[in-house]
Every structure is written in structure tokens, then in C-alpha cells.
C-alpha positions in Angstrom: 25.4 -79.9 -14.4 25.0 -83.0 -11.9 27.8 -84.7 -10.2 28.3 -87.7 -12.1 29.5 -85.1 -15.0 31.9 -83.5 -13.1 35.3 -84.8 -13.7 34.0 -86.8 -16.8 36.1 -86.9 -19.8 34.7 -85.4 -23.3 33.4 -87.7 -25.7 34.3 -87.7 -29.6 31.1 -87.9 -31.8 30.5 -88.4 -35.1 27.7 -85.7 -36.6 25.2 -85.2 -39.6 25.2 -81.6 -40.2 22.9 -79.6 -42.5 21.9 -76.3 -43.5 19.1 -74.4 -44.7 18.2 -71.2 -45.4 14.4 -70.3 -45.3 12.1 -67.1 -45.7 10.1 -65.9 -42.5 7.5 -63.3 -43.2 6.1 -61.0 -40.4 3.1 -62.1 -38.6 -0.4 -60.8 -40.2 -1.5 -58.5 -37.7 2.5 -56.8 -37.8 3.2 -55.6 -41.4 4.1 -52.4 -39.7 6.8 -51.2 -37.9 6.6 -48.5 -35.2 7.8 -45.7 -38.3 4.8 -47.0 -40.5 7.7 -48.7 -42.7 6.6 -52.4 -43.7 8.9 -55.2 -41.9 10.7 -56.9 -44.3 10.5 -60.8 -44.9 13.8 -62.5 -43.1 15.9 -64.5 -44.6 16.7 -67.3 -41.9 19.6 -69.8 -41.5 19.0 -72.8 -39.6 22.7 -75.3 -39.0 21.3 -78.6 -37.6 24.2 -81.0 -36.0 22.3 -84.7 -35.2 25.3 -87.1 -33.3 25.3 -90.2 -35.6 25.7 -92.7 -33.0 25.1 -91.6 -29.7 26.9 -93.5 -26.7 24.4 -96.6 -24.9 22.5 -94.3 -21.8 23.5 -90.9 -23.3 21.1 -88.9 -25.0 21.5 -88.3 -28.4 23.4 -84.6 -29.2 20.9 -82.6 -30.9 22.1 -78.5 -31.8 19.6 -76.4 -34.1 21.1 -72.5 -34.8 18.9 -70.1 -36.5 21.0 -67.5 -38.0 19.9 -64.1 -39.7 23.7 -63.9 -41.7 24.2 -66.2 -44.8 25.8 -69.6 -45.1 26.8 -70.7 -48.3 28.2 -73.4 -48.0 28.4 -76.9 -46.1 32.2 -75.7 -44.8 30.9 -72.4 -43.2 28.5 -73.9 -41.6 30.5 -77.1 -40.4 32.7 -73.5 -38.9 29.5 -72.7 -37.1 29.1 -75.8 -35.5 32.8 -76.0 -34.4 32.3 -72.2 -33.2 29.5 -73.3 -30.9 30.7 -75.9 -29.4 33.9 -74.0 -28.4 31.2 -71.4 -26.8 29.7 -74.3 -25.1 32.8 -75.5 -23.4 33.2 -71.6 -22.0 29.9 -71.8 -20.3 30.7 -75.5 -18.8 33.7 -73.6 -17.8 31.8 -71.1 -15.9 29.5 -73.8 -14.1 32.0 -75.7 -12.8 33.7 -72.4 -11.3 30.6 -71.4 -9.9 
């Protein structure tokens, strides 16, 4: 955190949130686990938040989550992005104590 963020007020932005949920399948050389078993093909969440219009000299908010539970719909995972940013605010929390 640098100085000129200290003290600053939050900011209200408007964001384009998505969802997908994707297949990833163990790497070639790794069918195996360490019991012989084969490694089963993840299914992956990914929650992308893109701030609309981004304030002139900011940089534009960008937040990506990849998540092995499901999301089913846009609601949940509008929850997940409200969840995050709540954690967020914790660990500004703990910078500025520090």
C-alpha cells in the first residue's frame, strides 16, 4: 500500500461479472497418483469481475477466482465476488495496522 492510499476513501464501481466452469485434466506424464490410482479430471470454476468504467489514472479492477466447488448460477457467483471483496478489505485492514 503506498501513502497516497492511505486515508483514501473507497470507490463504488460498476462490474461485468461471469462465470465458467471448465474441465482440467492431469498433465501427461501424471495420470498417476502416489497409490497407483489415476487422478481424476477437475472440474474448475473460474468467477471473472472486469470494473466497467474504471476512474481516469486508476487501473482498471480486474479479479479472476478459480474454484474447485460448483456455481450454478450468475447469483452465487455475484455472492462470490461480494465474499472476496469483503476478504480483501480484512487484509487492507491488516496492512494498515502493520
Amino acid at each position: 500500500m503506498t501513502s497516497s492510499q492511505i486515508g483514501r476513501k473507497y470507490l463504488e464501481a460498476k462490474l461485468s461479472i461471469v462465470y465458467k466452469v471448465f474441465s482440467m485434466h492431469p498433465p501427461p506424464n501424471r495420470t498417476k497418483n502416489n497409490y497407483n490410482n489415476n487422478i481424476q479430471i477437475l472440474k474448475i470454476t473460474a468467477v471473472m469481475a472486469v470494473e466497467k468504467n474504471p476512474t481516469e489514472g486508476e487501473s482498471q479492477l480486474c479479479f479472476i477466482s478459480l474454484r474447485n466447488l460448483p456455481l450454478n448460477s450468475f447469483e452465487k457467483a455475484v455472492d462470490k465476488v461480494k465474499l472476496y471483496s469483503m476478504r480483501w478489505n480484512i487484509v487492507l485492514l491488516h496492512k494498515i495496522g502493520t
